[in-house]
VEXROSE-110565 format. One record per residue (C-alpha): x, y negated, z negated. Coordinates in steps of 0.05 Angstrom, whole numbers. Layout:
<atoms>
<atom><x>X</x><y>Y</y><z>Z</z></atom>
...
</atoms>
This chain:
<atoms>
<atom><x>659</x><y>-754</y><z>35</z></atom>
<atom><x>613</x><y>-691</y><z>33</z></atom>
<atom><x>538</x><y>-702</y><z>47</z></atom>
<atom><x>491</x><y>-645</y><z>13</z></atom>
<atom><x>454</x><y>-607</y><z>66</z></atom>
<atom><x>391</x><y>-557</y><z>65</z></atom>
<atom><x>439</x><y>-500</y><z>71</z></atom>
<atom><x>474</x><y>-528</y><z>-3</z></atom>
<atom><x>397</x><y>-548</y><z>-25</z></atom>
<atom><x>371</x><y>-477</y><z>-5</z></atom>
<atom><x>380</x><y>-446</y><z>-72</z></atom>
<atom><x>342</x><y>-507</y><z>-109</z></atom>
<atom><x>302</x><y>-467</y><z>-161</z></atom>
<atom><x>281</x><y>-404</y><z>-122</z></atom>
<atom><x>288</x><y>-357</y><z>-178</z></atom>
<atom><x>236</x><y>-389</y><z>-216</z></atom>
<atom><x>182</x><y>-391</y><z>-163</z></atom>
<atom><x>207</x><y>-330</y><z>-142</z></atom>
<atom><x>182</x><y>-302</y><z>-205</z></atom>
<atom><x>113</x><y>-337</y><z>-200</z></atom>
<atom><x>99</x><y>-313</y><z>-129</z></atom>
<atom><x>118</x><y>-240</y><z>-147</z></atom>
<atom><x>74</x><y>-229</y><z>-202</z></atom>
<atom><x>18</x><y>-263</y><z>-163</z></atom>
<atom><x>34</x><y>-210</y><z>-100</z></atom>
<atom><x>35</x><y>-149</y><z>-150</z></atom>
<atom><x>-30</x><y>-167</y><z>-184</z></atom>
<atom><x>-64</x><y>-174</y><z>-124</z></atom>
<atom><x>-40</x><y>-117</y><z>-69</z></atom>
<atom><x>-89</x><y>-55</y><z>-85</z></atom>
<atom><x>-64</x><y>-12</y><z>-33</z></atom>
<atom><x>17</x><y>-22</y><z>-42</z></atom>
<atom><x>10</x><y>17</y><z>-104</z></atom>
<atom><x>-27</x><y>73</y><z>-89</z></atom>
<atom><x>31</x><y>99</y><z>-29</z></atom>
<atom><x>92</x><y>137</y><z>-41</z></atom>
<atom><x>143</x><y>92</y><z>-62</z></atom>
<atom><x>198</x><y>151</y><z>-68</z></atom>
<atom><x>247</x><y>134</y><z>-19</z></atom>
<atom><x>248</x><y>62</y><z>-42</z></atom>
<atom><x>316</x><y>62</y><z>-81</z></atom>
<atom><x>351</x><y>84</y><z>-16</z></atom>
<atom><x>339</x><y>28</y><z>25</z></atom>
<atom><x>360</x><y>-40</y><z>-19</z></atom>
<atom><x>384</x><y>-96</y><z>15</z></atom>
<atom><x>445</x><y>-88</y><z>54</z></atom>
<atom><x>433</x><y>-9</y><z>57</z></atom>
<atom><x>413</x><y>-6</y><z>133</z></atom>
<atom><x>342</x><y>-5</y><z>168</z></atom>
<atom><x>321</x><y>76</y><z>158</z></atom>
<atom><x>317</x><y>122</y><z>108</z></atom>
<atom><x>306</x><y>196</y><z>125</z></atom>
<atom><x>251</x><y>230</y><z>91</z></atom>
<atom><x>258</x><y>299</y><z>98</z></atom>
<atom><x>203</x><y>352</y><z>111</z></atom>
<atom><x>205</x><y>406</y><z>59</z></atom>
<atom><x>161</x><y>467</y><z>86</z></atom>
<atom><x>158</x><y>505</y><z>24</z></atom>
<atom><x>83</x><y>532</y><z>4</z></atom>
<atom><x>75</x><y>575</y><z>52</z></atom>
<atom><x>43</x><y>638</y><z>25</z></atom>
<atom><x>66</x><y>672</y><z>99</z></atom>
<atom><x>138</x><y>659</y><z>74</z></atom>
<atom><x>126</x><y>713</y><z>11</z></atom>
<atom><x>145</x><y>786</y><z>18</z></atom>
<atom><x>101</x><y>843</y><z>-22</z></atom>
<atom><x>145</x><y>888</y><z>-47</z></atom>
<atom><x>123</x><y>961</y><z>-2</z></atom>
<atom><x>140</x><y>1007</y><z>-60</z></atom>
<atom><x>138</x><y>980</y><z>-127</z></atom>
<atom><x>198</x><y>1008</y><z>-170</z></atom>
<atom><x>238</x><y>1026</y><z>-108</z></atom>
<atom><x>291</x><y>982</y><z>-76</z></atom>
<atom><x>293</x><y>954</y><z>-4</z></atom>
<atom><x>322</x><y>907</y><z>31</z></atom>
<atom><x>300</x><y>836</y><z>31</z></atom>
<atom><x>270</x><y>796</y><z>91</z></atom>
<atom><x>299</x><y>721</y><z>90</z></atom>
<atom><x>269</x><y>668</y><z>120</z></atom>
<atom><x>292</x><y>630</y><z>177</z></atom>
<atom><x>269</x><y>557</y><z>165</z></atom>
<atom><x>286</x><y>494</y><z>205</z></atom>
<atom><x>262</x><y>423</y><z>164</z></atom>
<atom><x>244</x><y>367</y><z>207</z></atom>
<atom><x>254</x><y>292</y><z>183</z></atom>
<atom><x>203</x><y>235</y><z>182</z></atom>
<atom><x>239</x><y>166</y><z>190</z></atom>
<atom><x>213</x><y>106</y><z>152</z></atom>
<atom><x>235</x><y>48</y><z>179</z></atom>
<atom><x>240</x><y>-23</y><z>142</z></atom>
<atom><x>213</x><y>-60</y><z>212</z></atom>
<atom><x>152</x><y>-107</y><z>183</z></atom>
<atom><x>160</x><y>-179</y><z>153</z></atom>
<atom><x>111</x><y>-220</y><z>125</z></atom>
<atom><x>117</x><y>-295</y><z>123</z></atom>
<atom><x>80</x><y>-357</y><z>100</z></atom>
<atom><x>110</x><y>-433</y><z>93</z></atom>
<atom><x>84</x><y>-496</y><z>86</z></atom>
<atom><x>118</x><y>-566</y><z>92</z></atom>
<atom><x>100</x><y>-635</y><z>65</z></atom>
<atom><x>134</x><y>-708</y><z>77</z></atom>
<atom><x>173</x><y>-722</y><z>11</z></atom>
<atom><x>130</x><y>-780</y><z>-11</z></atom>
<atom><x>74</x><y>-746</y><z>-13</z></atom>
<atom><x>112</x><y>-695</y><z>-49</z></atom>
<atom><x>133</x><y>-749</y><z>-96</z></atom>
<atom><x>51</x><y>-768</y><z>-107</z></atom>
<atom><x>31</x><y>-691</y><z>-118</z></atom>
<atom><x>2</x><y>-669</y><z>-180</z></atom>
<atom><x>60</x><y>-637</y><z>-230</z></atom>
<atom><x>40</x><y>-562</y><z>-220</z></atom>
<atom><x>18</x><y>-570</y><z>-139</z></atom>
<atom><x>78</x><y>-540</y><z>-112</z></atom>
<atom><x>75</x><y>-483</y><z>-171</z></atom>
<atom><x>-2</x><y>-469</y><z>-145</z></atom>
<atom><x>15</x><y>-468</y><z>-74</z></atom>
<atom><x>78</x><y>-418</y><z>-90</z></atom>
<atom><x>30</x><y>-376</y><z>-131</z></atom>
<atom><x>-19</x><y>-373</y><z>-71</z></atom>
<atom><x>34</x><y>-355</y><z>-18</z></atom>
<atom><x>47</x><y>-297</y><z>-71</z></atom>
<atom><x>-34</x><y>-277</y><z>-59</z></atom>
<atom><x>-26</x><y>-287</y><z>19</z></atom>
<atom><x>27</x><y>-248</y><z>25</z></atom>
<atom><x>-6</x><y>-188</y><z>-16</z></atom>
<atom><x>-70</x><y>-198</y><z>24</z></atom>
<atom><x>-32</x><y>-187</y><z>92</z></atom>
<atom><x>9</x><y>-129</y><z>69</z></atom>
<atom><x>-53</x><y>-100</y><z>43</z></atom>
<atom><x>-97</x><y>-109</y><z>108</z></atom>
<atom><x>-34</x><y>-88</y><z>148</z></atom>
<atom><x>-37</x><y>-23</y><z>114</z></atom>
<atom><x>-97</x><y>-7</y><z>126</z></atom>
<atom><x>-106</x><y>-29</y><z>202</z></atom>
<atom><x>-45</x><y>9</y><z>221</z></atom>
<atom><x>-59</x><y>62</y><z>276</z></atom>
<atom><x>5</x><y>97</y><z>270</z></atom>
<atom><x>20</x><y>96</y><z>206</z></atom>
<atom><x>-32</x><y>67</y><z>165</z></atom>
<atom><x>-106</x><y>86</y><z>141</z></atom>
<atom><x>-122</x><y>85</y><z>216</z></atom>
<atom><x>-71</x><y>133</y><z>234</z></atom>
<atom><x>-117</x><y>185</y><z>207</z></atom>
<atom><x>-174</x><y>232</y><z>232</z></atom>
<atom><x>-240</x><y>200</y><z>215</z></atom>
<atom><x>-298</x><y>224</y><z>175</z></atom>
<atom><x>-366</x><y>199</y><z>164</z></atom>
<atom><x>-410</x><y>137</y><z>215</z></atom>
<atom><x>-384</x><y>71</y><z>225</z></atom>
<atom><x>-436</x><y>21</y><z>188</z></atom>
<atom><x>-468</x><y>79</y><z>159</z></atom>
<atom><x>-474</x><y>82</y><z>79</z></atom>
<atom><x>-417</x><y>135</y><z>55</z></atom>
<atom><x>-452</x><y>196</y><z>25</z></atom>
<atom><x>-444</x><y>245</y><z>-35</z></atom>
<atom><x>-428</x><y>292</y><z>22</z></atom>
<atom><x>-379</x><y>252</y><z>59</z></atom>
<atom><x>-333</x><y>239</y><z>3</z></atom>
<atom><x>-331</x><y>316</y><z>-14</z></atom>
<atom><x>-312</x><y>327</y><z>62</z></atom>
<atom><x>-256</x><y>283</y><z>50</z></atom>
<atom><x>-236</x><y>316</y><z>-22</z></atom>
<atom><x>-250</x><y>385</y><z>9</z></atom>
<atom><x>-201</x><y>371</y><z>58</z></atom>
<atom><x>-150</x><y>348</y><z>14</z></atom>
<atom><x>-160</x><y>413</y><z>-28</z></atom>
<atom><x>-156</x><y>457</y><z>40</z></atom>
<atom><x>-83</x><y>422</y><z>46</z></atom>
<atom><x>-50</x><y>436</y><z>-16</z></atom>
<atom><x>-53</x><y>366</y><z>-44</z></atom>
<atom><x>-37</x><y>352</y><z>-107</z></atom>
<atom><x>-96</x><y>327</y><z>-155</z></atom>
<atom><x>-54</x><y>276</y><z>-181</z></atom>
<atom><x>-40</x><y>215</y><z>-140</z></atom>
<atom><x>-113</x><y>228</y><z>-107</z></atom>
<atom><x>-158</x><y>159</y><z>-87</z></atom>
<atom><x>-212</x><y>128</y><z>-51</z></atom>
<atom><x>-209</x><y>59</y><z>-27</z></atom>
<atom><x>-277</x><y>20</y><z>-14</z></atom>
<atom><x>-305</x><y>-45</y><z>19</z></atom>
<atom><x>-345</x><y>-86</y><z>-23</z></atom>
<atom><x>-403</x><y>-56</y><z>20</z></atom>
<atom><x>-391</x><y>11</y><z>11</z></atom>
<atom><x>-384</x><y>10</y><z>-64</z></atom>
<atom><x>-451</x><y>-11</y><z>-62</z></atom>
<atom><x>-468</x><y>44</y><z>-17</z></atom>
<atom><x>-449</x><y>100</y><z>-69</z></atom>
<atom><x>-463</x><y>64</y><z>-136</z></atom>
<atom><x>-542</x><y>76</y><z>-109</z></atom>
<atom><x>-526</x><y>148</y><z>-110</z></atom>
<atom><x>-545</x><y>167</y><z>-190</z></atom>
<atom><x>-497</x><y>224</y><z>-203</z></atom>
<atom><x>-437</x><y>179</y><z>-162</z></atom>
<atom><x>-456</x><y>122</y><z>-199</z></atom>
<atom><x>-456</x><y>159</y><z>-274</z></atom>
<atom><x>-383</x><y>191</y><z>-258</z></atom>
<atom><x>-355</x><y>121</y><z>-229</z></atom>
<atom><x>-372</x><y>89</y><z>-296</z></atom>
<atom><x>-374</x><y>136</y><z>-345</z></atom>
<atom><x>-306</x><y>119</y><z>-369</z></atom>
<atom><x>-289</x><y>57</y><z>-334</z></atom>
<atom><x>-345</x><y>9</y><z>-360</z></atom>
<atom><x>-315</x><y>-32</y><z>-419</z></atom>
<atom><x>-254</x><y>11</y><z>-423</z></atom>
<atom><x>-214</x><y>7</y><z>-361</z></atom>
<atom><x>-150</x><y>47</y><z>-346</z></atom>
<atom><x>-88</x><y>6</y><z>-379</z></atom>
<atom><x>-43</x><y>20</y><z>-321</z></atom>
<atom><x>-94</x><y>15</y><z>-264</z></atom>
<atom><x>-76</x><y>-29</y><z>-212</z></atom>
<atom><x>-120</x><y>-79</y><z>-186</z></atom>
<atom><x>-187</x><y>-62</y><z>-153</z></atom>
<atom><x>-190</x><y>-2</y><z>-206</z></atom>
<atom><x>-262</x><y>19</y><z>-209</z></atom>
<atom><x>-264</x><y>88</y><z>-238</z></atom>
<atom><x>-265</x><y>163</y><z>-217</z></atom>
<atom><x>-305</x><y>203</y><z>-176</z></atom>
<atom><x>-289</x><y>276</y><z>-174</z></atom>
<atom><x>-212</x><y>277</y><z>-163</z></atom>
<atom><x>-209</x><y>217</y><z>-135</z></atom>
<atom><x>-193</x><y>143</y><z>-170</z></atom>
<atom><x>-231</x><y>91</y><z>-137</z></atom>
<atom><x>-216</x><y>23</y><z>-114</z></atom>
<atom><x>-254</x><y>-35</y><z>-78</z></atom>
<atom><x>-213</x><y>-68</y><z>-35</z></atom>
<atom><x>-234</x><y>-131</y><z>22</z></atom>
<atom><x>-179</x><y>-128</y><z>64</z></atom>
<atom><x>-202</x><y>-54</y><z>96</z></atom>
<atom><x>-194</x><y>-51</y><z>177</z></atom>
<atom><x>-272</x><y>-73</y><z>210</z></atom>
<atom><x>-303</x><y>-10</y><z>242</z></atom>
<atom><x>-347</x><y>-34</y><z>317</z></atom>
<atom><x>-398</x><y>-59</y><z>254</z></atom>
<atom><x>-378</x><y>-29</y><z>191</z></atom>
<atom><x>-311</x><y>-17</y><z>156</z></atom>
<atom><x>-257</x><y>37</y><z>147</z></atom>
<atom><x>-250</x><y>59</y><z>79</z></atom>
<atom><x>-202</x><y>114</y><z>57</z></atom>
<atom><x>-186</x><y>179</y><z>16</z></atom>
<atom><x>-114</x><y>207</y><z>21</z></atom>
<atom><x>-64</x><y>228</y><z>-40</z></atom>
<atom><x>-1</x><y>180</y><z>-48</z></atom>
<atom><x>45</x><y>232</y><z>-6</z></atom>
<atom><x>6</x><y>207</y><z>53</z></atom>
<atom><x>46</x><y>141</y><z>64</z></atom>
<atom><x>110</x><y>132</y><z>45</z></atom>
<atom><x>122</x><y>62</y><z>31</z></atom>
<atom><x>193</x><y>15</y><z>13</z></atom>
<atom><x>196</x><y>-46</y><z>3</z></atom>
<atom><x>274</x><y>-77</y><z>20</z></atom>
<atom><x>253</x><y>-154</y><z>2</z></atom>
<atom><x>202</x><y>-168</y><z>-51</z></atom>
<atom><x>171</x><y>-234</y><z>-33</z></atom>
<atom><x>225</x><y>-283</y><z>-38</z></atom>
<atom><x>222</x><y>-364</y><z>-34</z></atom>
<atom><x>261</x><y>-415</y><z>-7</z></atom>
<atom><x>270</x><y>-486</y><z>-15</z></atom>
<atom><x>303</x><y>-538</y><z>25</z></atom>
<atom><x>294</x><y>-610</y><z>59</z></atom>
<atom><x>290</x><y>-616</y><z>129</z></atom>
<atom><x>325</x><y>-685</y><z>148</z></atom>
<atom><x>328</x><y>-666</y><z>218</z></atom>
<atom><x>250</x><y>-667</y><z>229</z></atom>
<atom><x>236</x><y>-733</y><z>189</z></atom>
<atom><x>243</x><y>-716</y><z>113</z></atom>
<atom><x>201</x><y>-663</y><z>90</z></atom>
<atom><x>206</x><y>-619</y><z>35</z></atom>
<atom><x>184</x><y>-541</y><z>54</z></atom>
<atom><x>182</x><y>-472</y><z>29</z></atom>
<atom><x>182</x><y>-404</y><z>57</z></atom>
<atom><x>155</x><y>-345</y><z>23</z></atom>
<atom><x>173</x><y>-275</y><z>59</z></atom>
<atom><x>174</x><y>-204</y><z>49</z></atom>
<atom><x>207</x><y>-140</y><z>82</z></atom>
<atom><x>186</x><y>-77</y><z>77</z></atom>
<atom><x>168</x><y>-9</y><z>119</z></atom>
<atom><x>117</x><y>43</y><z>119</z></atom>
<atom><x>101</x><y>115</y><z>143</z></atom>
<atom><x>51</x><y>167</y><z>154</z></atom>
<atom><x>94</x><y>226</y><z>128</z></atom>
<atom><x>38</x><y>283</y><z>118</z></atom>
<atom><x>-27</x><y>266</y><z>164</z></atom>
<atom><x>-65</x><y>322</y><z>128</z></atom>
<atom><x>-58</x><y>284</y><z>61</z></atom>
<atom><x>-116</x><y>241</y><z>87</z></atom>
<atom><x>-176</x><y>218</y><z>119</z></atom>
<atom><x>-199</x><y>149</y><z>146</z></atom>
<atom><x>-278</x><y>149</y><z>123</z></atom>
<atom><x>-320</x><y>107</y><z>166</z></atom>
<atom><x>-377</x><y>64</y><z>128</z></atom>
<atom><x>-402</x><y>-5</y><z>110</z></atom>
</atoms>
């Protein structure tokens, strides 16, 4: 005789609420997106803990020779350049489970367990998101600060941060500025802010901007996000270009089913994620203190 166990129960419909939990992480992490998902390919499940960004030091305008005599040959001056590496390590799990005795799992509403999948899907993007951005080695917080903690965020501040991007060689593209709640309201009282973050946003919003998508300022697209790291009062918003973080994600969030006999009968799930995340170019950002 062969009983069925959790182990042979574990794969009880996980695809599908797989699926639901998934879509309900992507359409809620703001900050996921916006990092450099690059190295990501390199480091699927069962292909090891590290992948090993390298550090290209081309742009250097030191590097470039001017030719002494024009017309007239001479010999060339090589350069003798040693890359460094950056490691991004897939070290951070995220997990959230609940458990209920299976007669009151038997007296839940049809779609209950479907809800509370989807909303492990939402936890799970909330925590990634937060731990992004509370990170003080490799996340917004890792970075050199600009502007007054529970101070509103001026015109002048957010050119600091673009000018500094500029001064660093950043590329325009990838460029954005992620807000508290209370610091959107800060700059939307600023007139000429306020006219270039909805000039082309209002009523006709970006197709494939991700969630929090707000509009542009300058260079920079902007997004309001709640999960930002608390200042002593206020909060620490963010403007960086997406080579500042490298991001990879080993484990999309994942469920599991089973039935726990051992405990007394009860059915549970676990929703979990892997992932890891690096600050690769410090210069390619600035933490910007605020509401």
């Amino acid at each position: 005789m062969a009983d069925m166990t959790a182990t042979t129960m574990a794969t009880y419909l996980p695809e599908v609420w797989s699926k639901i939990a998934s879509v309900t992480y992507r359409s809620n992490t703001v900050i996921v997106p916006l990092l450099d998902h690059r190295w990501e390919p390199a480091i699927g499940v069962g292909m090891g803990d590290t992948v090993n960004i390298p550090g290209f030091a081309q742009n250097q305008a030191s590097d470039v020779a001017t030719r002494s005599t024009f017309g007239t040959g001479a010999s060339v001056t090589f350069n003798a350049t040693t890359e460094s590496q950056t490691q991004l390590v897939i070290n951070k799990m995220q997990i959230d489970a609940y458990r209920m005795p299976v007669e009151m799992s038997l007296q839940a509403m049809t779609n209950y367990n479907t809800l509370l999948v989807e909303g492990i899907g939402q936890a799970l993007a909330l925590k990634v998101d937060s731990d992004l951005a509370s990170d003080g080695t490799d996340g917004f917080d890792a970075f050199t600060a600009i502007g007054t903690d529970n101070v509103d965020v001026t015109e002048s501040v957010i050119l600091q941060g673009e000018t500094n991007l500029d001064d660093n060689n950043a590329p325009v593209e990838g460029r954005y500025f992620v807000m508290s709640p209370a610091t959107r309201a800060s700059i939307i009282q600023i007139d000429v802010l306020r006219n270039q973050l909805y000039d082309k946003s209002t009523g006709n919003l970006k197709a494939d901007a991700g969630p929090g998508y707000m509009g542009k300022i300058y260079t920079l697209d902007c997004y309001m996000s709640n999960n930002l790291e608390s200042g002593t009062s206020g909060k620490k918003n963010f403007i960086g270009q997406t080579e500042a973080i490298a991001f990879a994600s080993q484990q999309e969030p994942k469920i599991v089913k089973d039935l726990n006999v051992e405990d007394g009968l009860f059915n549970q799930v676990v929703g979990y994620c892997v992932y890891g995340r690096k600050q690769v170019k410090s210069a390619f950002g600035r933490e910007v203190d605020g509401k």
